[in-house]
VMD Tcl script that draws the C-alpha trace (Angstrom):
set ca {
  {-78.40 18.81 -0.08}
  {-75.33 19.58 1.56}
  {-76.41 16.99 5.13}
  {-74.42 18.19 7.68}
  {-76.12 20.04 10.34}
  {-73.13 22.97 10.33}
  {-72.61 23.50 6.67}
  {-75.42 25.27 4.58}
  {-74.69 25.90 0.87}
  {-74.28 29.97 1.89}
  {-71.61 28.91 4.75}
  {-69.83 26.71 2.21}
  {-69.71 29.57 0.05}
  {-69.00 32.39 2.59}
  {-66.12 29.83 3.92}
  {-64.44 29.10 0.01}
  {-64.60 33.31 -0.75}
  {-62.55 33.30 2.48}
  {-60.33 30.68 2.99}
  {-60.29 29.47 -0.38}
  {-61.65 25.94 0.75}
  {-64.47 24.76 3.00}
  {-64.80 21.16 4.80}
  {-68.45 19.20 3.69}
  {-68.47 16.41 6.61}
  {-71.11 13.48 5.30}
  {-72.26 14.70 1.73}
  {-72.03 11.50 0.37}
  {-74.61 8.58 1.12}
  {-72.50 5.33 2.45}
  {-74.17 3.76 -0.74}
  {-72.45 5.82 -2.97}
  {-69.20 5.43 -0.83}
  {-69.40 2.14 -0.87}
  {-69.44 1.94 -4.55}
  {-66.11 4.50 -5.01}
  {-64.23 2.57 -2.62}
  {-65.25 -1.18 -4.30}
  {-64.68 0.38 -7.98}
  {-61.42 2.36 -7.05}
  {-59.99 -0.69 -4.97}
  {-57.70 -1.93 -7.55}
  {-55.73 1.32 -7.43}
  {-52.24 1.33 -6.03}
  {-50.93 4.64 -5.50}
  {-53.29 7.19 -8.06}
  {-55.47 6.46 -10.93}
  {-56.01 9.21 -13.55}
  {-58.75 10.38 -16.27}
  {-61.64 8.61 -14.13}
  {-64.24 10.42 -15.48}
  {-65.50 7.74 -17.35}
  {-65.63 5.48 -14.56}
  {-69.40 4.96 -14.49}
  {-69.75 5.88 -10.13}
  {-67.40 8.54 -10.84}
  {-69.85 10.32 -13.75}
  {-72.54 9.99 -12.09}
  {-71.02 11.59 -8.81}
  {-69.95 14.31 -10.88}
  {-73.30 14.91 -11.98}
  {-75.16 14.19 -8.62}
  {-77.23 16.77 -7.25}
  {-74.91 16.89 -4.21}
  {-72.22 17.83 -5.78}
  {-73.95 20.22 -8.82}
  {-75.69 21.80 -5.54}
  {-72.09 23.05 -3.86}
  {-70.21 23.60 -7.35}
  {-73.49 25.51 -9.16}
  {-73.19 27.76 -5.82}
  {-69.87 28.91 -5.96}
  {-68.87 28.76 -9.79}
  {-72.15 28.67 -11.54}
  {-74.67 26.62 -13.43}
  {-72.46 26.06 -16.23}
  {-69.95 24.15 -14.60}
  {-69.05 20.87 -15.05}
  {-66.47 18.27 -14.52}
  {-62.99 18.25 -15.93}
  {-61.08 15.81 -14.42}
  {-61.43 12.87 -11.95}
  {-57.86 11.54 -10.04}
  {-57.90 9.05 -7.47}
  {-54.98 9.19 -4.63}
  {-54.64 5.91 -2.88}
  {-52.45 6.65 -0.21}
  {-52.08 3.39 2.35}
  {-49.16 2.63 4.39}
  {-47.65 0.85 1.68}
  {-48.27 3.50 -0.83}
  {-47.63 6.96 0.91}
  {-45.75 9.79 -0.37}
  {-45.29 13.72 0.44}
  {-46.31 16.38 -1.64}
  {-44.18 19.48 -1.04}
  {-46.11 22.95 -0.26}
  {-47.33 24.35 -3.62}
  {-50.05 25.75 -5.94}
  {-52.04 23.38 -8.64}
  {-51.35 25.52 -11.66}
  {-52.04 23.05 -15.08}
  {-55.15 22.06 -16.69}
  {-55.42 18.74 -18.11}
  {-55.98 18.96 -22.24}
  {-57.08 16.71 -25.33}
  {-54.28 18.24 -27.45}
  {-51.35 20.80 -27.69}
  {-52.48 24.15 -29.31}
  {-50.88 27.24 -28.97}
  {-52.57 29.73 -27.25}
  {-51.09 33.04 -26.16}
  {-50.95 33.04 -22.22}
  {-50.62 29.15 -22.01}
  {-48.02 27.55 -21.08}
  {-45.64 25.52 -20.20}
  {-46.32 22.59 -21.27}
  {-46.32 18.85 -19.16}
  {-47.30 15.69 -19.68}
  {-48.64 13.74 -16.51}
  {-49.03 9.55 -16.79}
  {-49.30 10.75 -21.06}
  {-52.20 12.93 -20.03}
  {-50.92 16.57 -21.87}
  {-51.13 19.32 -19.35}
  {-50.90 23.19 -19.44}
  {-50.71 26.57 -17.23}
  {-53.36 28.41 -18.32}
  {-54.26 32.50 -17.82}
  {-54.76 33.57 -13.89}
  {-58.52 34.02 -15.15}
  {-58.82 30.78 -16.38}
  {-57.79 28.85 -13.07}
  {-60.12 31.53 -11.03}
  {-63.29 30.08 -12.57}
  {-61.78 26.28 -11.51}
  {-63.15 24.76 -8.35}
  {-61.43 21.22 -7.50}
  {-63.27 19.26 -5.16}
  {-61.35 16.58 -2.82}
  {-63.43 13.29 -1.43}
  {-62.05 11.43 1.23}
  {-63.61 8.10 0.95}
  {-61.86 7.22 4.24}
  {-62.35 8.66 7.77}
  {-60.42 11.76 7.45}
  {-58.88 14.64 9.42}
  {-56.98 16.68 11.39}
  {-54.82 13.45 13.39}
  {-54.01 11.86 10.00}
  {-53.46 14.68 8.03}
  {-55.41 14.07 4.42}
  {-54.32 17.69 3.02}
  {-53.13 21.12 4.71}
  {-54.06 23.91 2.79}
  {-52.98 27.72 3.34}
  {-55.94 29.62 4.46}
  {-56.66 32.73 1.98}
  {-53.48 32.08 -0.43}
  {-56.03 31.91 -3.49}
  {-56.45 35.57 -3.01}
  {-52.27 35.63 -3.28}
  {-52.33 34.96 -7.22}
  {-49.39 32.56 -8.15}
  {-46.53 32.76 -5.90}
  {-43.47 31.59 -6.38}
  {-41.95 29.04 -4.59}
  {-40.00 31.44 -2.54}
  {-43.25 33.02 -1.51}
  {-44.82 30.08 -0.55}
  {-42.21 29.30 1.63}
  {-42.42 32.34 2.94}
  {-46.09 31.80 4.29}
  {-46.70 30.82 7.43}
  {-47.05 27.14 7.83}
  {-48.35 27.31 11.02}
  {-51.22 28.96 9.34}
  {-51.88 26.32 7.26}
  {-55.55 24.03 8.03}
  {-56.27 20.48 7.64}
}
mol new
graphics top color blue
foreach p $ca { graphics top sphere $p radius 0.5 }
foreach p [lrange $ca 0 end-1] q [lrange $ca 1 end] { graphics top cylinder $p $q radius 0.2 }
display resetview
């Protein structure tokens, strides 16, 4: 169901083994759209844990979305965590180059190859295993008209091939490389 005329589900997946990230234009019917943007209104800045937001669920489970996700991580998949980033020009801020390493959890447990520890608006986070993060997918709706001229996100074309890099390494990639 993917609805643009220049993305099939193989090209979305052909483009995500590659880059690491592939651009969905119109996936979303303005109805549903319509109903993020009047039910995520209220939010100033970023709202967290929205899974159980009713328009959120059932996004999560749409066939749209299972379509893409089933495709490039499998039919087991599902939905781990719903954030909302309001970002107006009253509520902007810059996210510094960098890799998103931690898992949102119910509860601390110590697990070999987990760690370190965080705790995000009292959410508990962790780094998990390499292997763990390589079966993650996150997704990124833009509820807005998005793109290139008002830069929504740059990403760094292929660095999910890289493993985790250090922050010296990351600086050490080529900007200029980086898409939109």
């Amino acid at each position: 169901m993917v609805n643009s005329s220049d993305a099939t589900i193989g090209d979305v997946t052909q483009r995500v083994e590659r880059e690491g990230f592939a651009i969905v234009p119109e996936c979303l019917e303005e109805e549903t759209l319509r109903r993020l943007s009047e039910e995520l209104a209220d939010g100033l800045g970023s709202q967290r844990n929205l899974l159980g937001v009713a328009s959120v669920g059932r996004l999560a489970a749409s066939k749209c979305v299972r379509e893409v996700m089933e495709a490039l991580v499998g039919s087991k998949c599902f939905a781990v965590r719903g954030i909302f980033f309001n970002k107006t020009q009253g509520a902007n801020w810059k996210v510094g180059w960098h890799q998103d390493l931690t898992i949102a959890v119910r509860e601390r447990k110590e697990v070999h190859g987990f760690g370190p520890w965080t705790t995000k608006d009292g959410v508990l986070h962790v780094q998990p295993p390499p292997q763990v993060m390589s079966g993650m997918l996150a997704i990124r709706l833009h509820l807005d008209e998005s793109g290139p001229e008002n830069g929504p996100l740059r990403v760094m074309a292929g660095s999910h091939r890289k493993g985790r890099l250090t922050a010296e390494e990351i600086a050490s990639v080529r900007k200029e490389d980086a898409m939109m």
